[in-house]
N, C-alpha and C positions, 0 to 999 in steps of 0.2 A: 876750492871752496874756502870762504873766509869765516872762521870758527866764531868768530864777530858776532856775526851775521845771526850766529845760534847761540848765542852765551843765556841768554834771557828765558828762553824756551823751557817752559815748564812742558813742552810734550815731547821732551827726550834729549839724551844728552850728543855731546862730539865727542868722537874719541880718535885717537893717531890713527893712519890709514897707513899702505903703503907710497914708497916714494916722499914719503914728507908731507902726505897730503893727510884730510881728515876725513871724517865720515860721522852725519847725524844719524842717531840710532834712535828711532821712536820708541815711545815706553808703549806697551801691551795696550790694546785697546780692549776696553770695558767691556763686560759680557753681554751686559744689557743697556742699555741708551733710550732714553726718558724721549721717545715723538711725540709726546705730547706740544709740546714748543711749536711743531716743525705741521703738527695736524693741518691748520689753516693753510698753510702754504703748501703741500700735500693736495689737498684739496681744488686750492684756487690752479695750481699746475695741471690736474687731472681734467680743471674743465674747460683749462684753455687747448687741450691735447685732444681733447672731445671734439672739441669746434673747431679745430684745424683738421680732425678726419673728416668731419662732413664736412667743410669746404673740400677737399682733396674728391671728393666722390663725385661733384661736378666738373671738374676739372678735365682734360683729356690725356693731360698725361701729367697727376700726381707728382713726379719729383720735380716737375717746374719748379715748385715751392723749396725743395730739401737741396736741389744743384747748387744754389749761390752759399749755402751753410755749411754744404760739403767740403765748397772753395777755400771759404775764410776759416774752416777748420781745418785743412789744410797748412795755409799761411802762417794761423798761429802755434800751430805744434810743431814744425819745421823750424821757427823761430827757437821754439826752445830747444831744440836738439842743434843748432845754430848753424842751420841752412834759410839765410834770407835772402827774400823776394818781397813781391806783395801782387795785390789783388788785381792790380792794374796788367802789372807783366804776365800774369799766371791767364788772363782771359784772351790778353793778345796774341800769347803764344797756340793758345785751345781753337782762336779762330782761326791760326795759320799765319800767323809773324814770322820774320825770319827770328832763329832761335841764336844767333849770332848778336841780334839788337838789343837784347834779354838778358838779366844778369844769371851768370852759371847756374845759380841755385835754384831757378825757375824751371829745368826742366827734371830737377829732383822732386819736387813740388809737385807738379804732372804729376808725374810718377805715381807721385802719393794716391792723386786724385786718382787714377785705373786703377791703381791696387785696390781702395776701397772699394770702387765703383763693381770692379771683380770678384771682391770679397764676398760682396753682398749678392751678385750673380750666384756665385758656386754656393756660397748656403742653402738654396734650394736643392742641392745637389747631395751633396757634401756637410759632415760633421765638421766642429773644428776640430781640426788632426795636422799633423807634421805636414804630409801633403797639400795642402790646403795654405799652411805657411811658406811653406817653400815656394810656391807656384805665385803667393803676395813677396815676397821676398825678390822673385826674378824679376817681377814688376817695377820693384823698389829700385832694382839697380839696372836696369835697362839702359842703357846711354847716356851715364852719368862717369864722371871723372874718378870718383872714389872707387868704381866696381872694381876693376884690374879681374876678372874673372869668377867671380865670388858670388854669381847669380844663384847658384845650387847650392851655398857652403852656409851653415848657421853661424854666429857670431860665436866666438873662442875669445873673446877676452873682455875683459870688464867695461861696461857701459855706463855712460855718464852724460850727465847736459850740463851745456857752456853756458855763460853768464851772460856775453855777446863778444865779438869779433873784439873790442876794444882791450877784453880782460883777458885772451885766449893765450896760454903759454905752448906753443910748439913744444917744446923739451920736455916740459912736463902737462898734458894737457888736465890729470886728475887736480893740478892745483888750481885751475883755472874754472873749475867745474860748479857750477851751482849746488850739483847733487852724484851722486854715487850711488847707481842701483846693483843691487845683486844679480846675477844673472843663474 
């Protein structure tokens, strides 16, 4: 993370991190928060959510609509945790491409897509609970390079998203990091 990048930030300061790196630290968020501003738009959201359920109720199978949003939500949160692909590779591979013609990162990608797609399965089911995680989790790492065995095991060390492949330090990956969550 480049402390740069946050010098200006009136919504919270950098401070030293381990390894040399740093970490923004947001200031307390406000007890109450004025929607006044936000009513309109509030509003015009709710009735465009309206009229996309009653389209969905003619429809014969409703997630017609929600698959390709699922995808490209996919694609760009992958990106930020800095596993890229894109839209093109990720549908070629869902119709049965060879996964060899694909860049690696596309069947982490998948992945993502049944996790969700299973997520939302098991909520009928299921509270969100440990179980529930872990079962997304083995999804997550199903025939990907990074697994090494780790389908069952929670994450043990601190977590972070890269800025992209060009800024990525091997050695020290927290220096290279956009951001630094707690876990």
């Amino acid at each position: 993370m480049d402390p740069a990048n946050f010098a200006a930030s009136s919504m919270g300061i950098v401070m030293p991190a381990v390894r040399g790196g740093y970490a923004f630290v947001p200031k307390t968020l406000p007890r109450q928060i004025d929607v006044g501003s936000l009513a309109a738009l509030l509003s015009e959201a709710s009735m465009a959510l309206g009229e996309l359920k009653g389209i969905g109720r003619f429809l014969p199978n409703p997630y017609l609509l929600i698959r390709p949003l699922q995808r490209k939500e996919a694609v760009a949160s992958s990106n930020i945790e800095g596993t890229f692909t894109n839209l093109s590779d990720l549908f070629l591979l869902e119709a049965g491409a060879d996964e060899k013609d694909r860049p690696p990162d596309t069947r982490e990608v998948m992945n993502y897509v049944h996790a969700l797609e299973h997520a939302v399965e098991r909520l009928a089911e299921l509270p969100i609970c440990l179980r529930l995680m872990r079962e997304i989790h083995e999804i997550l790492l199903r025939g990907v390079r990074t697994n090494r065995g780790r389908e069952r095991n929670a994450r043990r060390i601190q977590d972070y998203t890269k800025l992209d492949r060009r800024s990525y330090d091997s050695k020290c990956p927290l220096r290279s990091a956009a951001s630094v969550r707690n876990n």
